[in-house]
N, C-alpha and C positions, 0 to 999 in steps of 0.2 A: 791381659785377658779381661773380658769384658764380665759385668757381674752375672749369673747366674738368675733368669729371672724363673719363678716358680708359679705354676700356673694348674687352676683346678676350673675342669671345664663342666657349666652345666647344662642337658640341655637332655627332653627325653625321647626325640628321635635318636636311635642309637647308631644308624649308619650314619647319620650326619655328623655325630660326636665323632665316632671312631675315625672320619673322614679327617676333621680338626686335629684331633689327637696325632693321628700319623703323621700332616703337615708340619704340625710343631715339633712334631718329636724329630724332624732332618735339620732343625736350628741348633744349634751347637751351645746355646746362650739358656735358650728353653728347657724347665724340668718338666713333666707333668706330673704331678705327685694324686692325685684324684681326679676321681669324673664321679657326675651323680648324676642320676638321669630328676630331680626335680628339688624342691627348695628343702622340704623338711629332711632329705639325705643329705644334702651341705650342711644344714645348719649342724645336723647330731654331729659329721668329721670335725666341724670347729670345734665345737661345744666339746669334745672329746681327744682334739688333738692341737692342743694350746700352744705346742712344741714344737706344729710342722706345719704352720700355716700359709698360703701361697702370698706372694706378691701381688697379686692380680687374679681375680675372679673372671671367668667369661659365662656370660650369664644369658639364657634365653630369657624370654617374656611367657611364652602360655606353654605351662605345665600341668601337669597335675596335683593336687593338695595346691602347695604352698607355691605360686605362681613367682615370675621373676621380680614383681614389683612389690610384692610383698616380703621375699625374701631379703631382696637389696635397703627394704625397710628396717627389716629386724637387722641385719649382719651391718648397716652404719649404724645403727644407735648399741646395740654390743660389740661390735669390731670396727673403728670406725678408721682403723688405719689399713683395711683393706680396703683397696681398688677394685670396682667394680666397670667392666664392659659390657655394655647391652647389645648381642648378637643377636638380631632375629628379623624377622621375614616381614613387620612391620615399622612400615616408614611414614605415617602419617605424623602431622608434629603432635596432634596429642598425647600419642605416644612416646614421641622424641620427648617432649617437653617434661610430661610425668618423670619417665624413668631418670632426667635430670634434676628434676626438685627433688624427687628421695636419695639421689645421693650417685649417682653414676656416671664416672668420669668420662666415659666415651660413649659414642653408638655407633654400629655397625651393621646394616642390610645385611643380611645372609647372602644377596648377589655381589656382596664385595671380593674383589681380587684377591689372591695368596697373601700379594704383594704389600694390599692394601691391609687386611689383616695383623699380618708381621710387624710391617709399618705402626699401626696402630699400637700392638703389645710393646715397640722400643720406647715411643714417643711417652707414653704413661708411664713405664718403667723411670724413663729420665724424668718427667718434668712433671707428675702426677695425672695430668691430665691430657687430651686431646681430642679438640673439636674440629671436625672439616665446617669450609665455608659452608654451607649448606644448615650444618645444627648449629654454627654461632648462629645466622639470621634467625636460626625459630625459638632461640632462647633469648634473641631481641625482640623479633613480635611476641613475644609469650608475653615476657615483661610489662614490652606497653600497653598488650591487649588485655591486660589482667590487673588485680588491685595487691599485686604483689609485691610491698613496696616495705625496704626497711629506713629506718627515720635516716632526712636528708643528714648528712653533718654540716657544722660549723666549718669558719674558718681555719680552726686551730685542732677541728678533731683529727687529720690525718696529717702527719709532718711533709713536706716537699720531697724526702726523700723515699719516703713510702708510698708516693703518689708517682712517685719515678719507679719503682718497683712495682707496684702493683698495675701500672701501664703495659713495663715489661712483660711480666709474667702473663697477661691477657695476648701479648704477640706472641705468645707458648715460648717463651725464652727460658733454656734450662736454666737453674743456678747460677753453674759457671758462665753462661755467656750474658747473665744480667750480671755478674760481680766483672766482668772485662767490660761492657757496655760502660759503667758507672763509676769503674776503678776504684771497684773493693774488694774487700774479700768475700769469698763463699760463705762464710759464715756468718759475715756480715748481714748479707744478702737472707739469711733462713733468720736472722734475727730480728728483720722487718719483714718475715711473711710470717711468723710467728704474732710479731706485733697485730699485723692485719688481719690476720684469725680471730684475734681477740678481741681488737676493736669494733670488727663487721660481723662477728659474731657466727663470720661463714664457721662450716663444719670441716670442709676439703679447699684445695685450692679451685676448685671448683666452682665451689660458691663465693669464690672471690672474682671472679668474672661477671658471675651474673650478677654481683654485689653492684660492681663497675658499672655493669650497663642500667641497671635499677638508676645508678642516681649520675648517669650520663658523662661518669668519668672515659668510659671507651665506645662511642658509635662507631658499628662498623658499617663499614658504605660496602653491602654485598649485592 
C-alpha cells in the first residue's frame, strides 16, 4: 500500500478550497489534516502543531495578510522540509518564476485538470519536485534573463557520479529509478543528492535544477 501523503490546503476562496478538499479527499493515498483560508493561519497550525505536519502544502498566491509568497518565504526558511505547491489563477512567468526562487516545488493554474492536480501531488510526494514543460522553459529564461548566477565550479568541484545524478534528478527521476538507471543503491543515490545540496548550496531539490541550468549542466530544448 502506497504511503499516506498528508496534505493542508491554502487558499481563501472557500468554495474553491472546499471544491479541492472534496477531490482529494476520493484519493485513498490523500489525508487532509488542515485548510486555512490565508498565510498567518498556516503559519500559527505549524508553529503549534510540530507533531502533525503535512507533506506538502497547496498554497494560493493572493490572500489576505500574509500573501502566498510570503508565506512559502517564511515556512522554507523555518520548515524547510515542507513542500510547497503554488495553485492559482496566475500564470505569468513572473509569477511562476518568484514563487520558484522562494522555495516552491511546483505550480499549478487553477484551470488545471483533476487529473493534472493528483498527478502533480504523487509526482512531488515521490521525487520532491515537479515541473511541466511549460515552468522548466521559464525557470530557463528567468536564469538567463536575470543576474542570477551562483559561482561556476571547477573541474573537480562536482564528482562524475554526481553529475550523473544530478542530470538524472533534472529528468524528475525518482530515487529508485536513478539507483536502477546507474546500478546503485537508493541510498546511495540520496548520498549524492545530499552531497549536491551541500556543494550547490540549493536549499530543496529544487534548486538543484535550476542550479543545473544556471551553470548549463541541463538545457532544455522546449
Amino acid at each position: 500500500m502506497s504511503k499516506t501523503i498528508k496534505i493542508i490546503l491554502v487558499d481563501d476562496e472557500i468554495l474553491f478550497r472546499k471544491g479541492i478538499s472534496f477531490l482529494l479527499s476520493r484519493e485513498k493515498n490523500i489525508d487532509i489534516i488542515f485548510e486555512a483560508a490565508d498565510g498567518e493561519e498556516l503559519i500559527d497550525f505549524l508553529q503549534n502543531n510540530r507533531n502533525n505536519h503535512p507533506d506538502i502544502i497547496i498554497m494560493d498566491l493572493k490572500m489576505p495578510g500574509i500573501n502566498g509568497v510570503e508565506a512559502t518565504k517564511i515556512i522554507h526558511a523555518e520548515f524547510p522540509k515542507l513542500k510547497i505547491i503554488a495553485l492559482t489563477s496566475y500564470n505569468s512567468k513572473s509569477f511562476v518564476a518568484n514563487m520558484i526562487d522562494v522555495g516552491a516545488v511546483s505550480y499549478l493554474i487553477k484551470n488545471a485538470t483533476p487529473l493534472e492536480l493528483i498527478t502533480t501531488i504523487n509526482e512531488v510526494a515521490l521525487k520532491g519536485f515537479y515541473y511541466t514543460d511549460d515552468v522548466m522553459k521559464i525557470i530557463q529564461d528567468d536564469v538567463l534573463t536575470s543576474k542570477k548566477t551562483k559561482s561556476i565550479f571547477d573541474n573537480n568541484f562536482l564528482t562524475t557520479r554526481e553529475m550523473d545524478v544530478l542530470k538524472l534528478i533534472c529528468s524528475q527521476k525518482s530515487t529508485i529509478e536513478i539507483a536502477e538507471d546507474l546500478f546503485i543503491s537508493p541510498r546511495t543515490v540520496e548520498g549524492h543528492r545530499n552531497n549536491l545540496l551541500l556543494k550547490t548550496e540549493s536549499r530543496n531539490i529544487a534548486g538543484l535544477v535550476v542550479y543545473a541550468v544556471q551553470n548549463e549542466i541541463m538545457v532544455f530544448d522546449l
